[in-house]
py3Dmol code that shows the C-alpha trace and the ligand (Angstrom):
import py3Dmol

protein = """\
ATOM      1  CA  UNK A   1      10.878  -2.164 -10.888  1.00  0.00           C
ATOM      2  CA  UNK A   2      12.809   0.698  -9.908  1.00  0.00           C
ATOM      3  CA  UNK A   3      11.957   2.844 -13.237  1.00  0.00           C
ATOM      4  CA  UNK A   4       8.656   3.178 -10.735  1.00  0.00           C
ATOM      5  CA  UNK A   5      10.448   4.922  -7.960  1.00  0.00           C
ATOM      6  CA  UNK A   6      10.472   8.546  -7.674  1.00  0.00           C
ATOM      7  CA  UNK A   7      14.217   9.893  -6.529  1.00  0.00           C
ATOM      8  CA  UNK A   8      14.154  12.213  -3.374  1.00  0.00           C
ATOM      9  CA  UNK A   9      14.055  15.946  -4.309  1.00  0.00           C
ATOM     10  CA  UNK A  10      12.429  15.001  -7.956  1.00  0.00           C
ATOM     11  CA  UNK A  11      10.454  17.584  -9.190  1.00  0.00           C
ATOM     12  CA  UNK A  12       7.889  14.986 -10.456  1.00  0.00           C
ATOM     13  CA  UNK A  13       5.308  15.947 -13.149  1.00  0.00           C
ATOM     14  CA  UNK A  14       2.380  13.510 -13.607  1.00  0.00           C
ATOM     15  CA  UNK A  15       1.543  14.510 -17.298  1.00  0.00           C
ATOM     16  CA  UNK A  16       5.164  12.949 -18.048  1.00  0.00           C
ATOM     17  CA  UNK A  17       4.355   9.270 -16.779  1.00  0.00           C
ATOM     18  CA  UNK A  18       2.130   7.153 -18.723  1.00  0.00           C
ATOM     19  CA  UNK A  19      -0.978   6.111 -17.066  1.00  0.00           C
ATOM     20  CA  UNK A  20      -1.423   3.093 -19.781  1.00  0.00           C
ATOM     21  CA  UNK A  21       2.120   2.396 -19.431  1.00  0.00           C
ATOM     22  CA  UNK A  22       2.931  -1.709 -19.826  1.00  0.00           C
ATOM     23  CA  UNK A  23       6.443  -2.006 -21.337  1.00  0.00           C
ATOM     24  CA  UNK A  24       7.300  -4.922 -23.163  1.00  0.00           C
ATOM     25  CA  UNK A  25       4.963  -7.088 -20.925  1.00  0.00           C
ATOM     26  CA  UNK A  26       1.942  -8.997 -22.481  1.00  0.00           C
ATOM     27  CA  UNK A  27      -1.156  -9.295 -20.320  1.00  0.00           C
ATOM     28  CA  UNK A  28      -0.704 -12.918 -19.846  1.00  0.00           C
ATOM     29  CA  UNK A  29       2.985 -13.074 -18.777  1.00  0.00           C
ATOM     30  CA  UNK A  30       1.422  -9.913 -16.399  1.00  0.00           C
ATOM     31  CA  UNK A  31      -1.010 -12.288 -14.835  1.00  0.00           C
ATOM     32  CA  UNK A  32       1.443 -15.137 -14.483  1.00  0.00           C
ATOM     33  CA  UNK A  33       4.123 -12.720 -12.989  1.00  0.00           C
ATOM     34  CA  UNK A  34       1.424 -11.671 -10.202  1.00  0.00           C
ATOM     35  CA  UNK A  35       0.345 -15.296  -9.439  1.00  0.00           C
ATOM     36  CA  UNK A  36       3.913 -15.957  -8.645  1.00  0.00           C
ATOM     37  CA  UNK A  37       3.775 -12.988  -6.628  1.00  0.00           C
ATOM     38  CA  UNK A  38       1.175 -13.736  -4.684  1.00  0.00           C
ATOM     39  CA  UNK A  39       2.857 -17.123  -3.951  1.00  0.00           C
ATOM     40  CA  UNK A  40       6.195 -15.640  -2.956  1.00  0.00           C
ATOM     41  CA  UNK A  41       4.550 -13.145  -0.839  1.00  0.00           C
ATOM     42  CA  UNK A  42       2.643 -16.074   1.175  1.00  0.00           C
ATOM     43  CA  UNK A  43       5.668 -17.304   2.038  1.00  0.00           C
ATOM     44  CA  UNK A  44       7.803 -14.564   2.990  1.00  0.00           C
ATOM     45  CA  UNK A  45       4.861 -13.176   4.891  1.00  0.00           C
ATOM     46  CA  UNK A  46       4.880 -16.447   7.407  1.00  0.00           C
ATOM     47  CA  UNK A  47       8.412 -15.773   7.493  1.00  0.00           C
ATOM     48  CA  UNK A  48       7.951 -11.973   8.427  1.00  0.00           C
ATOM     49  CA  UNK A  49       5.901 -12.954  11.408  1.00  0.00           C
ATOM     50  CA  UNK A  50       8.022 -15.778  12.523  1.00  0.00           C
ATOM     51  CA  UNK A  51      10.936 -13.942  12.497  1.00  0.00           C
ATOM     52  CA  UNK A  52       9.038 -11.202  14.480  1.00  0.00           C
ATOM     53  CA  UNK A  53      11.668  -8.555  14.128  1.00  0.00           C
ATOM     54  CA  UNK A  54      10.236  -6.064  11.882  1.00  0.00           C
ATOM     55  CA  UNK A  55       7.294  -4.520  10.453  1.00  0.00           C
ATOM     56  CA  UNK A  56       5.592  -3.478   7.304  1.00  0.00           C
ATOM     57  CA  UNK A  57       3.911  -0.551   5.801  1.00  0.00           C
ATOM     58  CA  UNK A  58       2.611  -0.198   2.686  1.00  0.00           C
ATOM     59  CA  UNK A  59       0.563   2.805   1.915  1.00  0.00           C
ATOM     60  CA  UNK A  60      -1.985   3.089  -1.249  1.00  0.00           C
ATOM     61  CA  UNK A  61      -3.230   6.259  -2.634  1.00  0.00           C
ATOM     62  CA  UNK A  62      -4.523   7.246  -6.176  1.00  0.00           C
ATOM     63  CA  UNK A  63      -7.854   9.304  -7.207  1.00  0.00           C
ATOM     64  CA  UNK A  64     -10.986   7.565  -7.020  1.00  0.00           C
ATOM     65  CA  UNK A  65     -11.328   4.584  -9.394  1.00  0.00           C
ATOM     66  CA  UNK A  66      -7.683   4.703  -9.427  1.00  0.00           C
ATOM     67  CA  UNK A  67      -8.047   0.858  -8.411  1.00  0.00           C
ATOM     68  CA  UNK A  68      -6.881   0.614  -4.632  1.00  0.00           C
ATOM     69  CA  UNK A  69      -9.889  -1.726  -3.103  1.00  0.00           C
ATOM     70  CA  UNK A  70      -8.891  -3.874  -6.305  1.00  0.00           C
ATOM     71  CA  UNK A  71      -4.749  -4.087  -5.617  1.00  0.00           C
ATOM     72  CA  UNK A  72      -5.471  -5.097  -2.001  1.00  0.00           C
ATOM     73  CA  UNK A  73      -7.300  -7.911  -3.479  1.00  0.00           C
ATOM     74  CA  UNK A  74      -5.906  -8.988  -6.490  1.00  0.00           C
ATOM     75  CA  UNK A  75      -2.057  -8.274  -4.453  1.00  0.00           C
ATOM     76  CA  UNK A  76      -2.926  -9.961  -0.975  1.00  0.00           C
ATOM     77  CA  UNK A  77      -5.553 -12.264  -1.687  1.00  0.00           C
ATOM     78  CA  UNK A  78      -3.285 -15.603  -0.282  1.00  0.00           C
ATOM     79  CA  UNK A  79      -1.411 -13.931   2.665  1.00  0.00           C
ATOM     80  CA  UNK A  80      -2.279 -15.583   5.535  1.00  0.00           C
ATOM     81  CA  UNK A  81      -4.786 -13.073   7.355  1.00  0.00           C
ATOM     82  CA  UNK A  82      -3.274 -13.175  10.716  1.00  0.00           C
ATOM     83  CA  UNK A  83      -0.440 -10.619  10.738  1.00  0.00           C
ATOM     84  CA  UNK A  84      -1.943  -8.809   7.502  1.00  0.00           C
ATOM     85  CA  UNK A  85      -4.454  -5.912   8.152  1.00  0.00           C
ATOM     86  CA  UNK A  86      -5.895  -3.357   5.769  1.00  0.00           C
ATOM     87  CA  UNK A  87      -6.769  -0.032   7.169  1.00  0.00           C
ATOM     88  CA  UNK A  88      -8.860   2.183   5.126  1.00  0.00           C
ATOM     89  CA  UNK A  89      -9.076   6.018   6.195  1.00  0.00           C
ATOM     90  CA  UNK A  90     -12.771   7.916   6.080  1.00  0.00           C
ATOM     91  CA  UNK A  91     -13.493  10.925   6.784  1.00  0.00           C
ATOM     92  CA  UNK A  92     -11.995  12.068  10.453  1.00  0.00           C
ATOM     93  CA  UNK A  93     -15.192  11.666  13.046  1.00  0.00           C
ATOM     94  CA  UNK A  94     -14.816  14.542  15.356  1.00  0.00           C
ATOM     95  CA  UNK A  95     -13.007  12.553  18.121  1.00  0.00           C
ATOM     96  CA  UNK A  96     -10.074  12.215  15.252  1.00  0.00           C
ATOM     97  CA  UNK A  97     -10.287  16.219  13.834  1.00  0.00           C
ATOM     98  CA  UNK A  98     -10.028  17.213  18.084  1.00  0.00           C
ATOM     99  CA  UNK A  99      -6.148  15.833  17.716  1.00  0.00           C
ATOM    100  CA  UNK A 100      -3.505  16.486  15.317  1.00  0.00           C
ATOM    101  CA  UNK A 101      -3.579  14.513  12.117  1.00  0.00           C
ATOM    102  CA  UNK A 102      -1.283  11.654  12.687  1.00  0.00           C
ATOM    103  CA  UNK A 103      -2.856  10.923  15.691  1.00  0.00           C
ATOM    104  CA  UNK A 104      -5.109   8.168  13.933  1.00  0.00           C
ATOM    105  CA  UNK A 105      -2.820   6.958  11.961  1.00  0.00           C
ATOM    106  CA  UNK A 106      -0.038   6.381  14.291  1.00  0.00           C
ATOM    107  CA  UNK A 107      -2.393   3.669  16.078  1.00  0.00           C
ATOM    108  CA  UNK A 108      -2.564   1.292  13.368  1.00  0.00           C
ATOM    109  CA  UNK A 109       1.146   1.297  12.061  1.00  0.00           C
ATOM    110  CA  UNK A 110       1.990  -2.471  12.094  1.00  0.00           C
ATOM    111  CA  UNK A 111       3.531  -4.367  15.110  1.00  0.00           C
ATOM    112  CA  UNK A 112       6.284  -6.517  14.613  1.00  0.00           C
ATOM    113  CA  UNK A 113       6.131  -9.424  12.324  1.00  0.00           C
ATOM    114  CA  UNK A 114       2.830  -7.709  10.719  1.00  0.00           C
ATOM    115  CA  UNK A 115       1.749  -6.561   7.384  1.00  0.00           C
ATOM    116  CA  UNK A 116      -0.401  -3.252   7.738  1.00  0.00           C
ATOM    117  CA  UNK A 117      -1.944  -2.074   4.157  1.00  0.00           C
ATOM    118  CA  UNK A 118      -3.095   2.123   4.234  1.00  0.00           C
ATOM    119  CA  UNK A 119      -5.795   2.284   1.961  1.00  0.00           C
ATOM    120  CA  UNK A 120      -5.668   5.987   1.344  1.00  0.00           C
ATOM    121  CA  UNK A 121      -3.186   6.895   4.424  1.00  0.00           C
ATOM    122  CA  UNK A 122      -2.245  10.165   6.389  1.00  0.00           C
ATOM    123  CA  UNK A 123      -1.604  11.741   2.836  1.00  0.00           C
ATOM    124  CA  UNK A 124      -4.923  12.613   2.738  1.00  0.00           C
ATOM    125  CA  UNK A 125      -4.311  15.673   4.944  1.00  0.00           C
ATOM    126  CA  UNK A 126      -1.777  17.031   2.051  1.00  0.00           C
ATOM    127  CA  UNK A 127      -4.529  15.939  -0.560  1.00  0.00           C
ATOM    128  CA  UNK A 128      -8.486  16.238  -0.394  1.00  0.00           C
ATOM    129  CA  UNK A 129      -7.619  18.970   3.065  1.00  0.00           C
ATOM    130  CA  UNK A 130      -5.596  20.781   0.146  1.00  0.00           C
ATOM    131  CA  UNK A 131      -7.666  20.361  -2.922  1.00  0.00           C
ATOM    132  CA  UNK A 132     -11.418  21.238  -0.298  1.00  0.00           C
ATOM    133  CA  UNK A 133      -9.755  23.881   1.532  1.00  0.00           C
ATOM    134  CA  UNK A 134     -10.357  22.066   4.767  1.00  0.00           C
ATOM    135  CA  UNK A 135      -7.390  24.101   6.422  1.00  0.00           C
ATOM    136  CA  UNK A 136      -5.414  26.781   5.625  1.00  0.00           C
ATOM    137  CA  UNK A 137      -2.180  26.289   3.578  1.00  0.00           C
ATOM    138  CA  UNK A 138      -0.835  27.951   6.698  1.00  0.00           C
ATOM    139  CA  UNK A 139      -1.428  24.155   8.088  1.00  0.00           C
ATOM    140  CA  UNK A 140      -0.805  21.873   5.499  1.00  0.00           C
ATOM    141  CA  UNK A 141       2.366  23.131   4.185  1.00  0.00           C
ATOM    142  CA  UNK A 142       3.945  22.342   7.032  1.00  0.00           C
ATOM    143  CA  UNK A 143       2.544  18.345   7.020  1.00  0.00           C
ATOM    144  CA  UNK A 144       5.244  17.466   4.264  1.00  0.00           C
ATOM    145  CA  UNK A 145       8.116  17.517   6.700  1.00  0.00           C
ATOM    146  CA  UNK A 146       5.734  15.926   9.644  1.00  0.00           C
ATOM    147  CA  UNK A 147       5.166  13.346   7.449  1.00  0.00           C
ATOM    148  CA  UNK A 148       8.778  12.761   6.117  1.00  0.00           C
ATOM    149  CA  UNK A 149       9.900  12.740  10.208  1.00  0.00           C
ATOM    150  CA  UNK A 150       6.853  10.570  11.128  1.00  0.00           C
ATOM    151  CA  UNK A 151       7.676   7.941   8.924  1.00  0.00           C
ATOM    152  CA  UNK A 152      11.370   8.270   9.996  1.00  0.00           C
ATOM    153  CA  UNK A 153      10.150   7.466  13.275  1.00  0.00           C
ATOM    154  CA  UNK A 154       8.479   4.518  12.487  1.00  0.00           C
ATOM    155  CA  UNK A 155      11.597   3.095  10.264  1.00  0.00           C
ATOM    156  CA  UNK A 156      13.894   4.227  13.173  1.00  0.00           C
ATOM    157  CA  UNK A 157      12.124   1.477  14.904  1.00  0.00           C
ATOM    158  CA  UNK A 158      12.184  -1.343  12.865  1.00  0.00           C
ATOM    159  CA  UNK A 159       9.639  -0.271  10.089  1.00  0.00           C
ATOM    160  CA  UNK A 160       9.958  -0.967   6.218  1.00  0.00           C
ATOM    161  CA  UNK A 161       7.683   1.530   4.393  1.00  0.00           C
ATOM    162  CA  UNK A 162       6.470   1.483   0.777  1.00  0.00           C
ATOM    163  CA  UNK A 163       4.159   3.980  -0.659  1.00  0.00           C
ATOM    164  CA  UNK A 164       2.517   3.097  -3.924  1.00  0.00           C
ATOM    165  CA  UNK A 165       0.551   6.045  -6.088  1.00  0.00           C
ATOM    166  CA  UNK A 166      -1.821   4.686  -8.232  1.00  0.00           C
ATOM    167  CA  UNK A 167      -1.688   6.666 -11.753  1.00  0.00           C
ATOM    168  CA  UNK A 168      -4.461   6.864 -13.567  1.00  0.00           C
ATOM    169  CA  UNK A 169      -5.866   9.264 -16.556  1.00  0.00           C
ATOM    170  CA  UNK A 170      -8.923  11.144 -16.887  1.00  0.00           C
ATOM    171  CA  UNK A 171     -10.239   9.260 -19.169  1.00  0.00           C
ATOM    172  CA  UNK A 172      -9.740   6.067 -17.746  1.00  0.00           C
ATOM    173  CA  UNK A 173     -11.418   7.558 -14.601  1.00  0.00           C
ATOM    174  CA  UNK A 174     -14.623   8.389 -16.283  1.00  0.00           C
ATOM    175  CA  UNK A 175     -14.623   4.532 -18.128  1.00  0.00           C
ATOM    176  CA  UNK A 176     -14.592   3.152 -14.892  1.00  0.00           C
ATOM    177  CA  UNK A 177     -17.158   5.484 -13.541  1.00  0.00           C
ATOM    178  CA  UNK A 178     -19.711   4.303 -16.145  1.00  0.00           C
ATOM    179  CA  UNK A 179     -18.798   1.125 -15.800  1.00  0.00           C
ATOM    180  CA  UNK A 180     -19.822   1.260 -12.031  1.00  0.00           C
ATOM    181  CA  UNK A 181     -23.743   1.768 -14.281  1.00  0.00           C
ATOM    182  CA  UNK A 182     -22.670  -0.698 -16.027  1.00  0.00           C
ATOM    183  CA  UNK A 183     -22.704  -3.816 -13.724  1.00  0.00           C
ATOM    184  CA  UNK A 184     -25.286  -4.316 -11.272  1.00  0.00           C
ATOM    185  CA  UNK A 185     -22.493  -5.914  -8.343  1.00  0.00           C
ATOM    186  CA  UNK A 186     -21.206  -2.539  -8.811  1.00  0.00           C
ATOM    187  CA  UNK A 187     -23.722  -0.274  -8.634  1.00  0.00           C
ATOM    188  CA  UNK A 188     -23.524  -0.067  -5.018  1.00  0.00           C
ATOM    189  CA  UNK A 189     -20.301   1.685  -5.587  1.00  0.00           C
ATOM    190  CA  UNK A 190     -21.652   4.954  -7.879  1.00  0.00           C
ATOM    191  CA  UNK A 191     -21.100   8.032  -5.749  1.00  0.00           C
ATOM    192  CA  UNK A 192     -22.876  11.265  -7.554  1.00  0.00           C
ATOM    193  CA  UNK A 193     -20.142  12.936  -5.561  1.00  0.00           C
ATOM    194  CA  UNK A 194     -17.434  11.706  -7.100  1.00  0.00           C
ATOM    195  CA  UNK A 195     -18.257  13.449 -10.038  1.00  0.00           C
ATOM    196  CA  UNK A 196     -17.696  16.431  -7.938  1.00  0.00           C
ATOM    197  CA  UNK A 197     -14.329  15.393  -7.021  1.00  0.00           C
ATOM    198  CA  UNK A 198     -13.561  15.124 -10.699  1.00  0.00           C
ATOM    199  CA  UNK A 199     -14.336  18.700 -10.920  1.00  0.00           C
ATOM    200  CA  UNK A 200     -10.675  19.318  -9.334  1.00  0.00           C
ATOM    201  CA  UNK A 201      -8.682  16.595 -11.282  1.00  0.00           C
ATOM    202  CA  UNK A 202      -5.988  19.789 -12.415  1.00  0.00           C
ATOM    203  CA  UNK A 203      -5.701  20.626  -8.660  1.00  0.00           C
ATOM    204  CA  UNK A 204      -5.878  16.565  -7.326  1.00  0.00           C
ATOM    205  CA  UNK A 205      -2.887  15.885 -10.093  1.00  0.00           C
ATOM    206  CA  UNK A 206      -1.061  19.129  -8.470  1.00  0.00           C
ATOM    207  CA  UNK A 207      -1.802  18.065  -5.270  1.00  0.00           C
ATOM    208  CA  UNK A 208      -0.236  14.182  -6.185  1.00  0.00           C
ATOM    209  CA  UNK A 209       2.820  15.836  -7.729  1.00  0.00           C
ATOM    210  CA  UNK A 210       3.655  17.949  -5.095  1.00  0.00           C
ATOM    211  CA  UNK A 211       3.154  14.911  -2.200  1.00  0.00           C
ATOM    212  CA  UNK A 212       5.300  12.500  -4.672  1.00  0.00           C
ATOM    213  CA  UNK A 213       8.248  15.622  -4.863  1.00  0.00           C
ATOM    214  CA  UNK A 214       8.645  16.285  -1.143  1.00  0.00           C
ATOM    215  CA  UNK A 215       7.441  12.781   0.356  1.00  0.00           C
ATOM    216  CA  UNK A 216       9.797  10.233  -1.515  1.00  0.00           C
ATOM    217  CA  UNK A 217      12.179   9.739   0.732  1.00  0.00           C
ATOM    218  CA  UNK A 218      15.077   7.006   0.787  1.00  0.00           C
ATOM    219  CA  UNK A 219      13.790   5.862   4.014  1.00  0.00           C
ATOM    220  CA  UNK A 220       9.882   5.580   2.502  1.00  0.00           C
ATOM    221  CA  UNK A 221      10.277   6.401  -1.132  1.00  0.00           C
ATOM    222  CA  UNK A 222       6.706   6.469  -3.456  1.00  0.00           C
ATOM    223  CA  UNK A 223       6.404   4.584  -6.937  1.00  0.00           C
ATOM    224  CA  UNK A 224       4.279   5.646  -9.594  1.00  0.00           C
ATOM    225  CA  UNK A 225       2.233   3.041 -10.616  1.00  0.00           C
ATOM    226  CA  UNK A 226       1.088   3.257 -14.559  1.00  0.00           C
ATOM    227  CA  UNK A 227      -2.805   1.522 -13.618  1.00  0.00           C
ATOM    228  CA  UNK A 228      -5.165   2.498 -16.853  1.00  0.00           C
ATOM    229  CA  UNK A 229      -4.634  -1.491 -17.032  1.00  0.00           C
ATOM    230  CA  UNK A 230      -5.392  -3.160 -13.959  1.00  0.00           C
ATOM    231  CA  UNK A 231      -3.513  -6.073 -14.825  1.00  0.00           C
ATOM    232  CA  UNK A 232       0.004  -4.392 -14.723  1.00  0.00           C
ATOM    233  CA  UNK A 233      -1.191  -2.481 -11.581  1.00  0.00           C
ATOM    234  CA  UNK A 234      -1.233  -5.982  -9.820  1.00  0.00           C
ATOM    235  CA  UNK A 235       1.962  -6.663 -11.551  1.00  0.00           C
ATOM    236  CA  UNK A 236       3.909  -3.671 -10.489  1.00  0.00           C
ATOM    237  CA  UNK A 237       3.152  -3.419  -6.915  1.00  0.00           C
ATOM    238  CA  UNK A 238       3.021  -7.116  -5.869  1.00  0.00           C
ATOM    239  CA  UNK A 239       6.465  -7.471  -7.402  1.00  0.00           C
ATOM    240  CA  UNK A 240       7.665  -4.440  -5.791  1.00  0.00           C
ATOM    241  CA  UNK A 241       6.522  -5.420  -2.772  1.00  0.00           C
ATOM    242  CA  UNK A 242       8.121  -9.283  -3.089  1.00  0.00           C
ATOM    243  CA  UNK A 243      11.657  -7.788  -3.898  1.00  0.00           C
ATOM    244  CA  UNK A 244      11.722  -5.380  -1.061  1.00  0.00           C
ATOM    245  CA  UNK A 245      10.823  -8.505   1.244  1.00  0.00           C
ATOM    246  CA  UNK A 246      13.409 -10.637  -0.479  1.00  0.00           C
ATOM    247  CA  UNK A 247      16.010  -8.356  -0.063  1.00  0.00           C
ATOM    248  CA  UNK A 248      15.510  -8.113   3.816  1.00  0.00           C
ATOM    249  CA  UNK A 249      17.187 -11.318   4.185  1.00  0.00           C
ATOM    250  CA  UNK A 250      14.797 -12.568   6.534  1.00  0.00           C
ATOM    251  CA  UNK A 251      15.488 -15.959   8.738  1.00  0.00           C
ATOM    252  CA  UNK A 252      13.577 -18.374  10.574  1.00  0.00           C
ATOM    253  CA  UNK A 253      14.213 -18.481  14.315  1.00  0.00           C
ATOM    254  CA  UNK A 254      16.341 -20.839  15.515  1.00  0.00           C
ATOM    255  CA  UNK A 255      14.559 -23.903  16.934  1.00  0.00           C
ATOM    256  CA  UNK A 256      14.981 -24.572  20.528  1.00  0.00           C
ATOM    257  CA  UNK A 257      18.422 -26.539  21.455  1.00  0.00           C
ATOM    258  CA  UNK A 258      18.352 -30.302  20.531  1.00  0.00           C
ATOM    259  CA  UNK A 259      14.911 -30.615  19.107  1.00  0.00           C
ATOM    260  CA  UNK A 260      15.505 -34.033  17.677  1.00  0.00           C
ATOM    261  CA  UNK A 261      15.751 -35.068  21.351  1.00  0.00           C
ATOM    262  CA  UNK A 262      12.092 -34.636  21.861  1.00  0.00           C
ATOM    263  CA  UNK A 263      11.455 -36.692  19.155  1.00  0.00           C
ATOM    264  CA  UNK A 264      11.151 -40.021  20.918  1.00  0.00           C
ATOM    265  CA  UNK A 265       9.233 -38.432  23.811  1.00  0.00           C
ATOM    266  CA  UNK A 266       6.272 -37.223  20.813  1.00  0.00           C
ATOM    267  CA  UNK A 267       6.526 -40.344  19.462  1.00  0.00           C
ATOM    268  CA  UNK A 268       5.511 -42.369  22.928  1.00  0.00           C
ATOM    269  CA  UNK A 269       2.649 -39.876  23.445  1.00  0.00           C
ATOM    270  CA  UNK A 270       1.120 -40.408  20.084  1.00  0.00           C
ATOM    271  CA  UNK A 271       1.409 -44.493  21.162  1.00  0.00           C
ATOM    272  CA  UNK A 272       0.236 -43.771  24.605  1.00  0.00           C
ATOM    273  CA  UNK A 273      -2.876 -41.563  22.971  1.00  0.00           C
ATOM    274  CA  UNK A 274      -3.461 -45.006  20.565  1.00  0.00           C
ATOM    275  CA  UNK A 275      -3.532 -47.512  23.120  1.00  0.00           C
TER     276      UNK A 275
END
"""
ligand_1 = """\
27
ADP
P -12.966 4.995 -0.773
O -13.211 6.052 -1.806
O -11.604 5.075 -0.154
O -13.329 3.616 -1.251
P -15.038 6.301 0.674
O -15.901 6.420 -0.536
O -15.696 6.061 1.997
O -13.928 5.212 0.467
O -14.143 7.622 0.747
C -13.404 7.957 1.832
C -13.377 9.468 1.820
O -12.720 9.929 2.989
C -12.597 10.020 0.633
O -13.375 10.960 -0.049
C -11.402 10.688 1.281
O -10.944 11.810 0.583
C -11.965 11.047 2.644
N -10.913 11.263 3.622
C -9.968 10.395 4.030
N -9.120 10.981 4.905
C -9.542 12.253 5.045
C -9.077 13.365 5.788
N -7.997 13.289 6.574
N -9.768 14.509 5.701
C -10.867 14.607 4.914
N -11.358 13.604 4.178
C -10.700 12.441 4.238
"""
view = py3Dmol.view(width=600, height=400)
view.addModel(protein, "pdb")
view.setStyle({"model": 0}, {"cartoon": {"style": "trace"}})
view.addModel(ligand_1, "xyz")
view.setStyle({"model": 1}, {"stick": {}})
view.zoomTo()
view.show()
């Protein structure tokens, strides 16, 4: 998986990775790779948050349709939902734009033994505040080395970060914009505004490159993720995500000195509780 990863000082340029991008995988060996996923990340995320000694951040972001609702789901449906969380950032209310950025964000990075999931993350502020002109580039050029020490911070204390960026095309964006007409449980979802976002795919896609080149760091490195197919999406990241875990070499805590010894003492409550 680490043909995904973007190297630190890359100069990375989007129109060189493949969107549709699936390898040598079929679709089915792709679905039966993520179920075994999903089933290795149940386990080590009970073992995460028994061992209680770090913590996990994974951060999503990708252009709209670019399929982040649908990798939370399809990645975390079987984790055990105590000690997993999804944030997903909106627009700042005013109480959040009267502090600096990271000021939101900092109070939801995971505790020990937890699981937090970004959905769209404190890269925002180098992305839509870019590409709308919220602040001046004055501001946000300076956010890429906040960023880069923020999340040294967090790792500095125990943290484990891994950003994913979604890749889509443009093409692939508009398919799944009709199809939002398409199907009535997903009509609900059709935002006339979006196509007004689409309006700045060239400067989104400059935007992306340019957080991907100065954010991918070896303490919280980003992965492209080729998504026109949903299917290796899933694939990618959960597996990703399950080797990273693995390779923490995580342990149960020990159980307290000379459990067996309390076995006799259960087993005469459980007759005292019968008779
Ligand atoms: P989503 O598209 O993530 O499913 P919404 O349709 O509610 O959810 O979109 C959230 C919106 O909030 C996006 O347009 C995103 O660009 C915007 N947003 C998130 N963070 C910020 C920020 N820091 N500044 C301005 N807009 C932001």
């Amino acid at each position: 998986m680490d043909q995904y990863l973007i190297p630190p000082n890359s100069q990375v340029d989007l129109g060189e990775i493949e969107s549709y991008y699936t390898g040598e995988v079929s679709k089915k060996k792709g679905r039966s790779q993520l179920k075994k996923c999903r089933k290795e990340l149940m386990d080590l995320q009970e073992l995460l948050y028994a061992e209680n000694k770090r913590q996990i951040l994974i951060v999503l972001q990708g252009i709209d349709t670019s399929g982040k609702d649908g990798t939370i789901r399809n990645v975390f449906g079987d984790v055990n939902p105590q000690g997993t969380h999804v944030i997903s950032f909106k627009v700042p209310t005013r109480h959040e734009l009267a502090r600096d950025y990271l000021w939101r964000v900092h109070q939801h990075t995971p505790a020990k033994g937890d699981i937090v999931i970004f959905n769209r993350s404190h890269y925002e502020d180098v992305l839509v505040v870019r590409v709308q002109n919220l602040v001046p580039e004055s501001i946000w050029e300076k956010r890429y080395q906040h960023i880069n020490e923020f999340e040294r911070l967090l790792v500095d204390e125990g943290a484990v970060i891994l950003k994913f960026f979604l890749h889509i095309s443009k093409q692939r964006q508009a398919e799944r914009l009709l199809a939002r007409l398409d199907r009535p449980n997903k009509r609900w979802k059709f935002n006339p505004a979006d196509l007004d976002e689409r309006k700045h795919w060239v400067n989104y896609q400059l935007a992306f490159e340019e957080m991907l080149s100065k954010t991918s760091t070896p303490w919280a490195p980003w992965y492209v993720v080729p998504s026109d197919r949903k299917w290796y999406r899933n694939m990618v990241v959960g597996s990703v995500i399950v080797d990273k875990l693995k390779s923490l070499g995580m342990q149960f805590p020990e159980a307290v000195p000379e459990i067996e010894s309390f076995r006799s003492t259960l087993e005469g409550m459980i007759e005292d509780a019968q008779a």
